[in-house]
C-alpha positions as CSV (number, residue, x, y, z in Angstrom):
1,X,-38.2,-115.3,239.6
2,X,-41.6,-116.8,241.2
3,X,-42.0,-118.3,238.0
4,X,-38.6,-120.1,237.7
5,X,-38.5,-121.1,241.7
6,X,-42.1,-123.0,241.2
7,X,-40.2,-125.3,238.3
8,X,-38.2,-127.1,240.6
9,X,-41.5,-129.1,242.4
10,X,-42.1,-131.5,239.1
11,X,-45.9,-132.2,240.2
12,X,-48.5,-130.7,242.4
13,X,-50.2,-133.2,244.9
14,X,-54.2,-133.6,243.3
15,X,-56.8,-132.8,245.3
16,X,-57.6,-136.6,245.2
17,X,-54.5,-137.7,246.7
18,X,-54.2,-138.8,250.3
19,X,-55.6,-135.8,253.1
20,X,-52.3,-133.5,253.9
21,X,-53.3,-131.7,257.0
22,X,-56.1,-131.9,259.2
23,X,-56.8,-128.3,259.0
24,X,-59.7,-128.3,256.5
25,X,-59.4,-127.6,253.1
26,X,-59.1,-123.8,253.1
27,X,-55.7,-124.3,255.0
28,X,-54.7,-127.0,251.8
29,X,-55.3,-124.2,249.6
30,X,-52.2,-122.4,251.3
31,X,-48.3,-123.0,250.9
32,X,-47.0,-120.3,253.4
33,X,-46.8,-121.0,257.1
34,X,-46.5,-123.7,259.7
35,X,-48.9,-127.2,258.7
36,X,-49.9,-130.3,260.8
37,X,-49.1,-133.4,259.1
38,X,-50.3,-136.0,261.5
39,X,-50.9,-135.4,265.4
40,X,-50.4,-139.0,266.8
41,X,-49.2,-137.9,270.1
42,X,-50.4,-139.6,273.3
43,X,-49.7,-139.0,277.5
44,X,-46.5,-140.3,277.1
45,X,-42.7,-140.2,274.8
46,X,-44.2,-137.0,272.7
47,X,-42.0,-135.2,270.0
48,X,-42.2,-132.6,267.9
49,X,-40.7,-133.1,264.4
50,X,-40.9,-130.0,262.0
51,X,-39.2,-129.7,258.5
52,X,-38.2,-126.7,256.7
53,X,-37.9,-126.8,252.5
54,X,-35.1,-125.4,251.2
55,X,-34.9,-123.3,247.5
56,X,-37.9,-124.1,245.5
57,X,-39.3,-126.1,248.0
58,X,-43.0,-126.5,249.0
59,X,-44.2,-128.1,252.6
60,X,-45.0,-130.9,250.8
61,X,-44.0,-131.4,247.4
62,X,-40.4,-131.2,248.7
63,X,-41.2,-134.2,250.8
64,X,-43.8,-136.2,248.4
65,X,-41.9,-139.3,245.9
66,X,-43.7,-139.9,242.4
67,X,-46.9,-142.1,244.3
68,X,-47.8,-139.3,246.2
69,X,-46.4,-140.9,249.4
70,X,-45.3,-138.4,251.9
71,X,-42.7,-140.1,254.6
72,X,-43.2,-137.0,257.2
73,X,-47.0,-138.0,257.6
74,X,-47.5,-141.5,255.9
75,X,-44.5,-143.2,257.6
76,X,-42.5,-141.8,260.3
77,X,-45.4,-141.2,263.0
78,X,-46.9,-144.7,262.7
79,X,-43.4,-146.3,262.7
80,X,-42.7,-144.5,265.7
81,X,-45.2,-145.3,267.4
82,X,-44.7,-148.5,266.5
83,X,-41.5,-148.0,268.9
84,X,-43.1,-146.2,271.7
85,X,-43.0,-143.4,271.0
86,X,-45.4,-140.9,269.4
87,X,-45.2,-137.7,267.7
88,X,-46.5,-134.7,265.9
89,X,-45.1,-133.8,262.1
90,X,-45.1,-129.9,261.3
91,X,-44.0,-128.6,257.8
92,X,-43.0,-125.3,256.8
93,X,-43.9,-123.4,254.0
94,X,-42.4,-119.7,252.9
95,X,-41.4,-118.0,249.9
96,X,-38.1,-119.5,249.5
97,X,-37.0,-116.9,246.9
98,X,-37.8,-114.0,248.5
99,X,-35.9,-115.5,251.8
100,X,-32.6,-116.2,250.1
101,X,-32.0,-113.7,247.4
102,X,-32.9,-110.4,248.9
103,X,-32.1,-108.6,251.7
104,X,-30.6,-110.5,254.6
105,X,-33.3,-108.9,256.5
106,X,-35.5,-111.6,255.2
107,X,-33.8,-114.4,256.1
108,X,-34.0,-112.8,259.7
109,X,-37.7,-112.2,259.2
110,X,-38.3,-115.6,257.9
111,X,-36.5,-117.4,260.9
112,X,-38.0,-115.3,263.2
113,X,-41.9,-116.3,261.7
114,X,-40.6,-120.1,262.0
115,X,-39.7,-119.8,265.8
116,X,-43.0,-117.6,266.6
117,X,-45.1,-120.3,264.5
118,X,-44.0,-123.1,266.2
119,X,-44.0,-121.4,269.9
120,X,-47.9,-120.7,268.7
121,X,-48.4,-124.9,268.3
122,X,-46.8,-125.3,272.1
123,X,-48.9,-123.5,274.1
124,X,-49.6,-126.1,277.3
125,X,-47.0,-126.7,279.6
126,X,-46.1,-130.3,278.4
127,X,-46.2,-129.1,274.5
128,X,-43.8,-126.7,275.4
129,X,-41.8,-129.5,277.0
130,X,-41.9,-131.5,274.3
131,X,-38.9,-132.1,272.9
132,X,-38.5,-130.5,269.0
133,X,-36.6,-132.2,266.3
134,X,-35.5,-130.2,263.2
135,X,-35.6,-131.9,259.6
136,X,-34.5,-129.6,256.4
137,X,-33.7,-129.9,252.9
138,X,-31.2,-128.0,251.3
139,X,-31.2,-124.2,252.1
140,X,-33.7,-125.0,254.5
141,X,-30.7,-125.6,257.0
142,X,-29.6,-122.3,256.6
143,X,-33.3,-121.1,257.7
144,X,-33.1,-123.5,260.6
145,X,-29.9,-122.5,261.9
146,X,-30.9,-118.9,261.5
147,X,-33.7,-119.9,263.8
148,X,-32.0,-121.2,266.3
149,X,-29.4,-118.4,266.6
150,X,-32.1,-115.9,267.0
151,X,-33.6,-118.1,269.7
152,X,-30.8,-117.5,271.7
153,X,-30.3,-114.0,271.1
154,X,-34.3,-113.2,272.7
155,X,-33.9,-115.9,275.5
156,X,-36.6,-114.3,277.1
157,X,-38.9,-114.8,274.1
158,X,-37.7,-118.1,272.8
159,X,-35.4,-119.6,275.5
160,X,-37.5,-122.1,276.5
161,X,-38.4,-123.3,272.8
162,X,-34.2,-123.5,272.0
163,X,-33.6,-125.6,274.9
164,X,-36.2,-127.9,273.3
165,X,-35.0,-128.5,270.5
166,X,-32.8,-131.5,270.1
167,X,-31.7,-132.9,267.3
168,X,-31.5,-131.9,263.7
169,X,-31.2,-133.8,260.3
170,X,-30.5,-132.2,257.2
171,X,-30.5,-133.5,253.5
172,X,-28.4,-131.6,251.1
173,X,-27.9,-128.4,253.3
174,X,-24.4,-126.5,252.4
175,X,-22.6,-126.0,255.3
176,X,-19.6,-124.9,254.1
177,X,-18.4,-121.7,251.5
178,X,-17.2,-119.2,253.2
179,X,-16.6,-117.2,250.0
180,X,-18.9,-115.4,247.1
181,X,-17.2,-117.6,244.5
182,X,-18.4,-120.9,246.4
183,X,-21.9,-119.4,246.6
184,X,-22.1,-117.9,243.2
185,X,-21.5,-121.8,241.5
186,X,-23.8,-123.3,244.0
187,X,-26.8,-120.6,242.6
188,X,-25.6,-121.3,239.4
189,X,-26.1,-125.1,239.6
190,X,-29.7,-124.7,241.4
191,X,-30.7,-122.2,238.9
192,X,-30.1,-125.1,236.2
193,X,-32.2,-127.1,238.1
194,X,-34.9,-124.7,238.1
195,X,-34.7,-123.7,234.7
196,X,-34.1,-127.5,234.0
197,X,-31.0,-127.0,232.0
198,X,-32.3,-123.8,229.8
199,X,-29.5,-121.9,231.1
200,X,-28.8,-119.4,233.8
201,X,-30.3,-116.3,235.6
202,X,-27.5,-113.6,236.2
203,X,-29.3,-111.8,238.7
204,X,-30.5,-114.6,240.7
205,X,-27.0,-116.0,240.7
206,X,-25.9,-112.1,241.7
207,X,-28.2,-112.2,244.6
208,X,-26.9,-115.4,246.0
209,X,-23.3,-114.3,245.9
210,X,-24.4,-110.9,247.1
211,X,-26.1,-112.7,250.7
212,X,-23.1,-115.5,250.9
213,X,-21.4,-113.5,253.8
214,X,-24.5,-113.8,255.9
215,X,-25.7,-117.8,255.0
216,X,-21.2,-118.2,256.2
217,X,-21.7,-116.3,259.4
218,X,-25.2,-118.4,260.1
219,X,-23.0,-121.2,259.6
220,X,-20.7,-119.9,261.7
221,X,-23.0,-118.8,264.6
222,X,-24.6,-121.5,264.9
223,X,-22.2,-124.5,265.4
224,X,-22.3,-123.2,269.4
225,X,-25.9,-123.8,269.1
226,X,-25.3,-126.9,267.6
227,X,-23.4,-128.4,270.7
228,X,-25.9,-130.0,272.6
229,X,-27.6,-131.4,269.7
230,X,-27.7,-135.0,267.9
231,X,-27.5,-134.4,264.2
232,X,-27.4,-136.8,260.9
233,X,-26.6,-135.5,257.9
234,X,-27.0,-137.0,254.3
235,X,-25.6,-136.2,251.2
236,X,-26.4,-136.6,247.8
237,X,-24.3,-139.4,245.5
238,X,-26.3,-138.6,242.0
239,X,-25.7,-135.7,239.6
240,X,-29.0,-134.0,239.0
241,X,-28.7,-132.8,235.2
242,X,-25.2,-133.4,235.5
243,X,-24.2,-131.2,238.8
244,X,-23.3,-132.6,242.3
245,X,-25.7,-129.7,243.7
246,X,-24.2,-130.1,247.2
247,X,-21.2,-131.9,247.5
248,X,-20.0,-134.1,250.2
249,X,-17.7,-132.0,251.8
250,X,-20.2,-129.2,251.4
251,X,-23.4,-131.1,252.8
252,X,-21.2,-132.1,256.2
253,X,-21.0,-130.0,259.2
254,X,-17.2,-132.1,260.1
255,X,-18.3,-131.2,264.3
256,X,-17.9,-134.5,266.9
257,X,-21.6,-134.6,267.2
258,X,-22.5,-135.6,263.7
259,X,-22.9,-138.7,261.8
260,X,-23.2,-137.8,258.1
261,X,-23.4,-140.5,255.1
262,X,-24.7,-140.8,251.7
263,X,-27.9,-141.9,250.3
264,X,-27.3,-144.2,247.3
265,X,-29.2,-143.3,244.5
266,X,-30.2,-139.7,245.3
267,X,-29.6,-136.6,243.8
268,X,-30.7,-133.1,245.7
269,X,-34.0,-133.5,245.1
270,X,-34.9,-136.8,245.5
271,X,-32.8,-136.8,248.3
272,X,-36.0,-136.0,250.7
273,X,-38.5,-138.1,248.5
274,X,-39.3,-142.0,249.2
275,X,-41.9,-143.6,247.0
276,X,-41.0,-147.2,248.7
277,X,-40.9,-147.2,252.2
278,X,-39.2,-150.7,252.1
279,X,-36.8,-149.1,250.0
280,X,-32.7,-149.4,251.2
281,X,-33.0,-145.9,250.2
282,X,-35.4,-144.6,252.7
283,X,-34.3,-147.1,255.7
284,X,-31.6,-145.2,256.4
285,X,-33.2,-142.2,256.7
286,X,-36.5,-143.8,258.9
287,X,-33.4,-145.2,261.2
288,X,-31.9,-141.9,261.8
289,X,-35.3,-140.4,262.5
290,X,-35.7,-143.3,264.5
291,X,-32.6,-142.6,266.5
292,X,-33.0,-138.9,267.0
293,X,-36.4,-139.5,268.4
294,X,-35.0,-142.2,271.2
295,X,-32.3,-139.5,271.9
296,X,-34.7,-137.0,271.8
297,X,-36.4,-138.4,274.4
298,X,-33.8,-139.2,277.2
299,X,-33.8,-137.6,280.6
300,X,-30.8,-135.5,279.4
301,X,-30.3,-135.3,275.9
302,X,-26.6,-134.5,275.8
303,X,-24.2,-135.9,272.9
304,X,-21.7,-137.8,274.5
């Protein structure tokens, strides 16, 4: 299965291409845990922005187009700072197959390693003010909502860190599919993507349907938690070897505090992937991130 999942990143970023974390190189040499992609915070309008990968992902292939250009580091915190504001980019990386097609238990486990990561980066008073915004792709939503709902339920632990966090963006997260038959096709049409059309894996596509009653109930759970937050959500409008991998009404939430449109041109995985940053393609996503931060920000972020 480790095999098949690592198919899905088409190229590994060289060990000449532009520096991804300022952690030395024995922490590039790693793909699991929390990593700082650019710290340009300042005294004042500081956010935290952290993404989470979804199936097959990797901290940064998931968000690196074909020139090795990286949006979460190489764009967003200079462009916000070009706005007043300034930031600090996180990504996650975990073992996305273990998380989502074993026991439910590691889904819990996984979430729980996400919230007690990014509680270790915010340990001043004004980091653990900061204001967090959430970015994932694909089943990463399903991590980040899990996340949040354990947040609530250890208040004492990770109160402080939930009432930090908000806004949230997600790219090609499923949402919706209450029902094994729902999550059984979506499996099916990822595991084509992995296997890049050489047919399917029953048992992977067993193990998915076999957890779809706990990624529902996430969903479910968390739309309290997702009250007080701003989200965008963008869906894919390209067939990626001829499958819709998450359809529209699939990829949106359909709650009053969400804005969620298309990005032309992209299918699931180049739906988190900008090459041009000029692009009509990526503007939409930089104004979004763009927005969240501003809202982020206000004295009292509540949607209206």
């Amino acid at each position: 299965m480790s095999r098949l999942i690592k198919l899905l990143s088409k190229k590994k970023i060289s060990s000449g291409s532009k520096p991804e974390l300022s952690d030395g190189p024995e922490a590039q040499a790693e793909r699991l845990g929390l990593f700082l992609l650019k710290d340009n915070t300042a005294a004042i309008n500081n956010i935290d922005i952290v993404a989470v990968h979804g199936l097959g992902g990797h901290y940064l292939d998931t968000w690196t187009g074909d020139n090795k250009n990286l949006w979460l580091r190489d764009s967003v915190p200079s462009k916000l700072n070009d706005s007043g504001l300034n930031s600090r980019v996180f990504s996650y990386g975990y073992d996305s197959s273990t998380a989502f097609s074993k026991a439910v238990t590691d889904i819990t486990d996984e979430a729980a390693m996400l919230l007690d990561r990014i509680k270790g980066e915010r340990k001043s008073q004004l980091e653990r003010h900061r204001p967090i915004i959430l970015i994932a792709h694909s089943l990463g939503g399903i991590l980040v909502k899990k996340a949040m709902i354990i947040a609530h339920e250890r208040s004492s632990e990770y109160g402080e860190l939930l009432g930090s966090i908000k806004a949230a963006m997600f790219l090609g997260t499923p949402h919706r599919g209450s029902d094994a038959a729902y999550w059984a096709t979506y499996a099916a049409n990822v595991l084509k993507v992995l296997q890049l059309g050489r047919g399917t894996n029953a048992s992977f596509v067993s193990a998915l349907q076999r957890n779809s009653p706990e990624f529902a109930n996430i969903s479910q759970q968390w739309i309290e938690r997702a009250a007080p937050l701003k989200i965008r959500t963008f869906y894919e409008t390209e067939r990626l070897l001829g499958e819709l991998i998450v359809d529209k009404d699939s990829a949106r939430l359909g709650i009053v505090n969400e804005i969620a449109i298309g990005v032309a041109g992209a299918n699931h995985r180049s739906i988190c992937k900008f090459s041009d940053f000029n692009s009509q393609k990526y503007k939409i996503v930089w104004n979004a991130t763009e927005e969240l931060a501003q809202y982020a920000l206000r004295p009292s972020s509540t949607c209206e």
